[in-house]
C-alpha positions in Angstrom: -10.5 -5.0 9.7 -6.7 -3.4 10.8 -3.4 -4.3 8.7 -0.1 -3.2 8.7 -0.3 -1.8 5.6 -2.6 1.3 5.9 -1.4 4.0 8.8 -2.1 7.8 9.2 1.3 9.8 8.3 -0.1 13.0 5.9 0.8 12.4 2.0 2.1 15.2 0.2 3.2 15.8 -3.4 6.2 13.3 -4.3 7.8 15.6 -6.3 7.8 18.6 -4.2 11.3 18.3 -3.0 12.7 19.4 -6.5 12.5 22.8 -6.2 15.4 22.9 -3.3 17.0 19.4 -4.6 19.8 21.3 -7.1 20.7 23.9 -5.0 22.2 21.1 -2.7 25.8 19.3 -3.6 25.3 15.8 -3.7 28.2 14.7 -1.4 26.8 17.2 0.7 25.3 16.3 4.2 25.3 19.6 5.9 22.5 21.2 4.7 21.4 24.1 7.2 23.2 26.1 9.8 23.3 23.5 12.8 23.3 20.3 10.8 24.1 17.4 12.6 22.6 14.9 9.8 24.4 12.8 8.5 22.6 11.4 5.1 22.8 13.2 1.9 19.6 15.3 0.5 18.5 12.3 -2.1 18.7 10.1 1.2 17.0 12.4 3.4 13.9 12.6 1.0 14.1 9.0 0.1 13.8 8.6 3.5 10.9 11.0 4.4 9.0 9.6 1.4 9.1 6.2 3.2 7.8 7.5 6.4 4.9 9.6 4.9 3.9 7.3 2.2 2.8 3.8 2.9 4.5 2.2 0.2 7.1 3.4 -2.4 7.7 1.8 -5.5 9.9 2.2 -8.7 6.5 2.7 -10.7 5.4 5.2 -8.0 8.3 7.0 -6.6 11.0 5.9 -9.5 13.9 8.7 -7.8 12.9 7.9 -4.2 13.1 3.6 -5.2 16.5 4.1 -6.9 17.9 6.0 -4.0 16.9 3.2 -1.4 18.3 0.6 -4.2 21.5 2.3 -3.7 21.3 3.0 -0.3 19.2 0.3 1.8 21.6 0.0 4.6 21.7 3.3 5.9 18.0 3.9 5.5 16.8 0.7 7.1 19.2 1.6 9.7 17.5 4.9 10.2 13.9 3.4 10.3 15.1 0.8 12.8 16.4 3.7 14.8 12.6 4.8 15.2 11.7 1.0 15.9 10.6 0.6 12.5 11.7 -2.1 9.8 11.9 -1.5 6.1 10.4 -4.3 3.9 11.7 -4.5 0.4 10.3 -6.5 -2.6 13.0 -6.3 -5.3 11.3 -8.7 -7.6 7.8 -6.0 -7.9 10.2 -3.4 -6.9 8.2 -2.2 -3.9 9.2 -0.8 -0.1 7.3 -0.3 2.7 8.1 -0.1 6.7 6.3 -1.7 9.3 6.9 -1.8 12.9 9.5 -3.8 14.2 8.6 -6.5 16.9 10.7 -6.9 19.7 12.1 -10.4 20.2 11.2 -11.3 24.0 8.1 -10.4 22.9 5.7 -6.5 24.0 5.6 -3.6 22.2 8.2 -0.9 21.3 6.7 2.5 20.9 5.5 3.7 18.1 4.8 6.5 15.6 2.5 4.8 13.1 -1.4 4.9 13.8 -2.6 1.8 12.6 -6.1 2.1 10.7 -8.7 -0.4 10.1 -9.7 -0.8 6.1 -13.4 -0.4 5.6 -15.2 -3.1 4.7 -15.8 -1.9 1.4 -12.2 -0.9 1.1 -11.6 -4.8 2.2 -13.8 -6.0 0.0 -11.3 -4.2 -3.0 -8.0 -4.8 -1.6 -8.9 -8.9 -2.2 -10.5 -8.0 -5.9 -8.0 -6.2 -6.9 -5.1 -9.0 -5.4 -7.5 -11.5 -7.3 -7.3 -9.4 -10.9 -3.4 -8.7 -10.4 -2.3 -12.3 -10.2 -4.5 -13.2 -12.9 -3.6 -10.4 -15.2 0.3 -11.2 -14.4 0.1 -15.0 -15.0 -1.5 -14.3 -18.3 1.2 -12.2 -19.2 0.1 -8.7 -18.9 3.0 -6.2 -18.2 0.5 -3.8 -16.7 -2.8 -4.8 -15.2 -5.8 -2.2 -15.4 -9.3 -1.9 -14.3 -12.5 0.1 -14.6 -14.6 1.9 -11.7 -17.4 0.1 -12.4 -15.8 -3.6 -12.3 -15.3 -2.5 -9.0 -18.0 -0.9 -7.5 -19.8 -4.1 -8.8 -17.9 -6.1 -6.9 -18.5 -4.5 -3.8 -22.5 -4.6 -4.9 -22.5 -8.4 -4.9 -21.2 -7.9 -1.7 -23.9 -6.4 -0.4 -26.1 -8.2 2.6 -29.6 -9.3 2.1 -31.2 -7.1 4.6 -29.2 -3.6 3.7 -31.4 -0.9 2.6 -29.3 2.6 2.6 -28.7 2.0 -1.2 -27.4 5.6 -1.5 -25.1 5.1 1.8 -23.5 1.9 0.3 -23.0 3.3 -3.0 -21.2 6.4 -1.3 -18.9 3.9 1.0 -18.2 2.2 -2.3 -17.3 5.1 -4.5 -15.3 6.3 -1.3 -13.6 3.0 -0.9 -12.5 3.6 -4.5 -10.9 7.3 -4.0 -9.2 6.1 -0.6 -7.5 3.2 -2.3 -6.7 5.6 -5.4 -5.0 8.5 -2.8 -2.9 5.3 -1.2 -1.8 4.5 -4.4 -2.6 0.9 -4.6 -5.2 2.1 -7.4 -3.1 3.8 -9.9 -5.0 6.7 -11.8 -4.7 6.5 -16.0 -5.8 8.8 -18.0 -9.4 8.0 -18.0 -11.2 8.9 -14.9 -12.9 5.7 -15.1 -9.8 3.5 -15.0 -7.2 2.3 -13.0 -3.8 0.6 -12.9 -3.5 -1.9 -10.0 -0.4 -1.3 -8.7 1.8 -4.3 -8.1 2.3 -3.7 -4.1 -1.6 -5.2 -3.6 0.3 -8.3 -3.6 3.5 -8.2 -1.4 1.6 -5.7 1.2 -1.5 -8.1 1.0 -0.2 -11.5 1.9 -2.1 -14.7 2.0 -1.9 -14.8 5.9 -3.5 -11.2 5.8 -5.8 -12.3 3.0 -7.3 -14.7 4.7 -7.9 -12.9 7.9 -9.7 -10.6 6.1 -12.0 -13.1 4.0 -12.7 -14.3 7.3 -13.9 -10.9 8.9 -15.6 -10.7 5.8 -17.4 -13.8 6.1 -18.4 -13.2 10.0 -20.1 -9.4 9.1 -22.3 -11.2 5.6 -25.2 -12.7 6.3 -24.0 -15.3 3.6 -20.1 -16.4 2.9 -18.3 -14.8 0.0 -18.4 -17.5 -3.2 -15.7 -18.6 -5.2 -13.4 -15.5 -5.2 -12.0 -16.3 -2.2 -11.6 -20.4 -2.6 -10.5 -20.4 -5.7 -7.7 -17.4 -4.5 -6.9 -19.9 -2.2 -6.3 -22.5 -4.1 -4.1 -20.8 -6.7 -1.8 -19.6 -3.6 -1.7 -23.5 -2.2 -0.7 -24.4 -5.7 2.2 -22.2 -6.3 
């Protein structure tokens, strides 16, 4: 189950650039002996940020978003540079990059590793896209949900003739923390609940949706119910 979305680079503490970030003039771009750079330190980490993280968002990375608001131009021209293009949502206020596709068709090279979601972790990334556009359409600023709503979910998603109870439940509670470290599962202040972060949506389109309903459907003995029709039909209708 592979998507753009979900690649490889190593995440590390957003804020850990603020240590060195005042000792640098903003105007500056010379920042060690040697420097042939030519972006400023905030544009440099903005820029880093969007190569190690998979997504960036003013709710997520609010210093990083504002610099790339500001600065879009040069950094899309940098990732494109690497054969990379940067995908910006201003409406949720998300960015991510992808990799650029040549036009006469091939592949450029790359550094992104693309991964494959587990099927658990599938299973979520279409919950959670369900709850989001049905928390924002009833008006919710902020949409939440509990661990157990969605280890559930996965449960009824469980085939007929499986029988490692213990192994599913681990590759559920796992799906749960990988989705949580990629920040698509936002952690609140109870270990039990999380904030769906708004980039589920834009970085899980309906093309992508359905292509993974439909992988879904071929590794089930039985089809996934209503959650995926009725998804459907609220996407046809808009």
């Amino acid at each position: 189950m592979s998507t753009d979305l979900h690649d490889d680079w190593e995440t590390d503490d957003p804020t850990a650039g603020d240590l060195v970030e005042d000792e640098y003039d903003d105007a500056s771009v010379s920042l060690f002996e040697g420097d042939e750079g030519g972006l400023e330190f905030a544009q440099r980490q903005a820029l880093v940020t969007l190569m190690k993280q998979r997504f960036i968002s003013a709710r997520t990375h609010p210093r990083d978003w504002q610099v790339l608001v500001e600065h879009e131009r040069v950094l899309r021209s940098r990732l494109n540079d690497l054969f990379l293009d940067l995908a910006v949502d201003r409406t949720r206020e998300v960015a991510w990059k992808r990799q650029a596709t040549p036009e006469t068709g091939g592949r450029f090279p790359t550094l992104l590793h693309d991964s494959a979601w587990s099927r658990e972790e599938t299973i979520v990334l279409v919950h959670l896209r369900d709850r989001l556009r049905a928390g924002l359409a009833s008006g919710d600023a902020r949409v939440y949900i509990d661990r157990d709503d969605i280890l559930d979910h996965i449960e009824s998603f469980r085939p007929v003739h499986a029988t490692d109870e213990s192994g599913d439940e681990k590759r559920a509670r796992n799906a749960v923390l990988n989705l949580n470290k990629a920040g698509l599962l936002i952690s609140t202040a109870s270990e039990e609940r999380f904030e769906i972060s708004e980039a589920v949506e834009p970085l899980l389109p309906l093309e992508l949706l359905r292509e993974l309903l439909e992988t879904l459907r071929n590794a089930n003995e039985t089809e996934p119910e209503a959650v995926d029709d009725e998804l459907f039909d609220e996407e046809d209708d808009a």
